[in-house]
N, C-alpha and C positions, 0 to 999 in steps of 0.2 A: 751115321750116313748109310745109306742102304745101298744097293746095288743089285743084279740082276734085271730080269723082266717082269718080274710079279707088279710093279707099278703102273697105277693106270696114267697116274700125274705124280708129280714132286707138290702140287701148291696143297695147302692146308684150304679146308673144307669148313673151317669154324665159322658159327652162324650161316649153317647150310647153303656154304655157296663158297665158290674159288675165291681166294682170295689175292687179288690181283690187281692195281690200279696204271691209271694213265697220266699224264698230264693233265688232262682235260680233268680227271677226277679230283686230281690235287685242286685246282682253279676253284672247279664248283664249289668245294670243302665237303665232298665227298663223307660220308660216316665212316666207311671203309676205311678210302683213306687216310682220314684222322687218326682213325685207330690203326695203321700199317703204320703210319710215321710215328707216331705214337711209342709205337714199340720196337722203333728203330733206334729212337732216344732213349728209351728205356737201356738198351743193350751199349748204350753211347757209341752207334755208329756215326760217323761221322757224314755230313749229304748236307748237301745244299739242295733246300725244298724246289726253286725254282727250277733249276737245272736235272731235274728228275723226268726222266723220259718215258718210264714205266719201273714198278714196283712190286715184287710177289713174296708172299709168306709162305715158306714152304712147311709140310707136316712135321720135320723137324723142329720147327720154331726157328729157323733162321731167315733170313733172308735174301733175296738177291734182285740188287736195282742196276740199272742202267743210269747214268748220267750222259748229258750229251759230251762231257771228257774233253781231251782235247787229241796230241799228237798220239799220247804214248797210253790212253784208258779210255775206256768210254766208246760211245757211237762214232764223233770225231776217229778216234782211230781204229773202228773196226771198219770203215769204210772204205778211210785214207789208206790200210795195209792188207785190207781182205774184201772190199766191196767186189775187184774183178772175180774172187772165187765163188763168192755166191751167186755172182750174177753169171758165172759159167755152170756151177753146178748146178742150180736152181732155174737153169733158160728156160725150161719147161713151165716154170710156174710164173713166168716174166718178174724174178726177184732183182730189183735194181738200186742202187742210192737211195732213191727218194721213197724207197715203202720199205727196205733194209729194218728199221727199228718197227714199223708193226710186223714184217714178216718174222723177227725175233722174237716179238713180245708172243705171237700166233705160236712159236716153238715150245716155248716157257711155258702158256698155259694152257694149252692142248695137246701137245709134245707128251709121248710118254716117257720119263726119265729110264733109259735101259741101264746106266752104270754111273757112279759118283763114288770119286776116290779121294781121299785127304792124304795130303803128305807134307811131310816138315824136314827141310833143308835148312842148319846151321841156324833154328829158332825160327824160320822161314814158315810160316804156314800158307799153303795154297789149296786148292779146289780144283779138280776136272769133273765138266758132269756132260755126260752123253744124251743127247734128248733124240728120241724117233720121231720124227714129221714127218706125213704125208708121203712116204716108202723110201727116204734117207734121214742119215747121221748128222748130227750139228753138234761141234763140240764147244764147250763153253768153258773159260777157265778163269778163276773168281782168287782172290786173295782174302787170306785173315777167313771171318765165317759167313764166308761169299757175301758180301757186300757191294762187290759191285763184278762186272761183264768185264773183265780184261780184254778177252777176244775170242773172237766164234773163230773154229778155226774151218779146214776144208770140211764140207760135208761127206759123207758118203755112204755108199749104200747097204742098207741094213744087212744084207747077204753078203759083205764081200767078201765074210772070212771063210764061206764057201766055195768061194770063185776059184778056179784052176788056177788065174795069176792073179794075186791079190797087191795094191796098193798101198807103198809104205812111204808115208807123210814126214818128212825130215822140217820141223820148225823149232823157233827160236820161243819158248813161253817162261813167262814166271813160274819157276820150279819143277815143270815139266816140259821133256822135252831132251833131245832133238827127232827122239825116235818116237814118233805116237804109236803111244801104245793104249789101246782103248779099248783093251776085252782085260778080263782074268777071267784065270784059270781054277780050277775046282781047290786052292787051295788059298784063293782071294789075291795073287801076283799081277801083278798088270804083265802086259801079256802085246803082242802085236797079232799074235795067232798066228806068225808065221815062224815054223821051227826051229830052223836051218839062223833064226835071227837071235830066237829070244832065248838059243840053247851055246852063242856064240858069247866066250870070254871077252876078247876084244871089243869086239862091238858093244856090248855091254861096259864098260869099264871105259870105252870113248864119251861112251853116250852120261857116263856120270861123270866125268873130267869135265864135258863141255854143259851140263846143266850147272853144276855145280860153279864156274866162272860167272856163269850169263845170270844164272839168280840172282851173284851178286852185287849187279850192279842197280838192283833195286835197294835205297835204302830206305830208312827209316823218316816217318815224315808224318806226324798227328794231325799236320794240316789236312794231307789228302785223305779221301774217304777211304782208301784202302789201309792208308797207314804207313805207304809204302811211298817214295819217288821214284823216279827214272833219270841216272845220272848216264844225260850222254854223249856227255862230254870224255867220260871213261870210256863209252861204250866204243866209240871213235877211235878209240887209244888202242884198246883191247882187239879192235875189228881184226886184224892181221893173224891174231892169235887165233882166235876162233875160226879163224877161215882156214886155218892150216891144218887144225882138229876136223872140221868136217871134211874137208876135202882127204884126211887119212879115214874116218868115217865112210866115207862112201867110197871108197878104194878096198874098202875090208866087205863092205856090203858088196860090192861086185866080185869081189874075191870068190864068197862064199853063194853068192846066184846061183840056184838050182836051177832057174829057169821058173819059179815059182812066186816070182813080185815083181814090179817094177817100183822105180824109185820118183817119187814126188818132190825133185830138192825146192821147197820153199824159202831155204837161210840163205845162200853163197850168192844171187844175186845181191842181196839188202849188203851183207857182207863185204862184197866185192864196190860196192859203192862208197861205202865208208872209208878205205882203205885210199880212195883217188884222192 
């Protein structure tokens, strides 16, 4: 997986052209997309043809599709838990519900890939990958060998980590998370870019107590195309628990406040719901 800026795109280039499909391409029977499905089966990802929203092959050889999903993967839930964030961060470009999965697909294969991290939690393997659109961040995070969009998370803006006070995103994701952290540093560490955070014991050590719970409650599952379910019926169980870790979480983040970020909590509402 590469990372940095040196990328102009993530999608592979073979047979002189991006390699990228739609629905509508699926339909047609596309050559493309034959051969993107093709060699999805090849890799025995698992996708239901119809339900494919859009599809890219990236230079690596991997892949990453969209399904329309339902509550907890997919379009269906990047809508139902983050449509209101894009449609705030993105007000400028009227991004809403109803064009949300071409303004995705427009990230993916126009987008230039800035960072893409792999990490593996307890045999867990997951994916973040940072895409630059049109002068902001869209973060994207993919299970197994990105196979499909879990969830776009908040976007934001290519400079932030210049900014006097910079934005620090607290969410709930498959294997990463609660603290986005979405630069490394010159020794490849994922990093928040903000010092005073990612130099803190505590915070650090919260922030892997509370990944380490909430991944788990993904299990194992051949059916779904990730590979993975969402049991949340624990999730429910567990909601108290997690809410007491963030909520010491963001007590240690204010502790240590330079005056130098503000805090995004995106978890302790969803949290605080479950718990009723």
């Amino acid at each position: 997986m590469g990372c940095g800026s040196k990328f102009d795109s993530a999608l592979s280039t073979r047979g002189g052209r991006a390699n990228a499909i739609t629905a509508n391409n699926i339909s047609l029977n596309d050559s493309v997309a034959k051969d993107i499905l093709d060699g999805m089966k090849d890799k025995n990802i698992n996708f239901t043809k119809e339900r494919i929203v859009f599809s890219a092959r990236l230079e690596n050889g991997n892949h990453i599709f969209l399904e329309k999903g339902n509550s907890k993967s997919g379009l269906v839930h990047i809508i139902e838990r983050h449509g209101d964030d894009f449609s705030r961060v993105f007000k400028d470009q009227n991004v809403n519900n109803s064009n949300l999965s071409s303004f995705l697909y427009d990230t993916i294969t126009k987008g230039k890939l800035v960072l893409s991290i792999r990490r593996d939690v307890n045999g867990k393997e997951g994916y973040k990958s940072v895409y630059y659109y049109k002068g902001k961040r869209t973060v994207v995070f993919s299970i197994r060998v990105m196979v499909i969009l879990l969830k776009a998370d908040q976007a934001k803006n290519m400079e932030v980590i210049n900014m006097e006070k910079k934005i620090l995103v607290l969410s709930l994701d498959f294997i990463f998370g609660p603290i986005s952290k979405d630069y490394q540093d010159e020794k490849g560490n994922e990093i928040t870019g903000i010092k005073v955070v990612d130099e803190d014991a505590i915070c650090n050590n919260l922030d892997k107590e509370i990944n380490d719970l909430y991944s788990s409650l993904w299990v194992s599952n051949k059916k779904e195309p990730s590979g993975y379910s969402f049991d949340e019926k624990r999730e429910k169980e567990i909601a108290p628990k997690l809410l007491e870790l963030i909520n010491r979480l963001i007590n240690r983040l204010n502790e240590i406040n330079d005056n130098s970020y503000e805090i995004d909590d995106m978890v302790s509402c969803h949290l605080a719901e479950l718990t009723k």
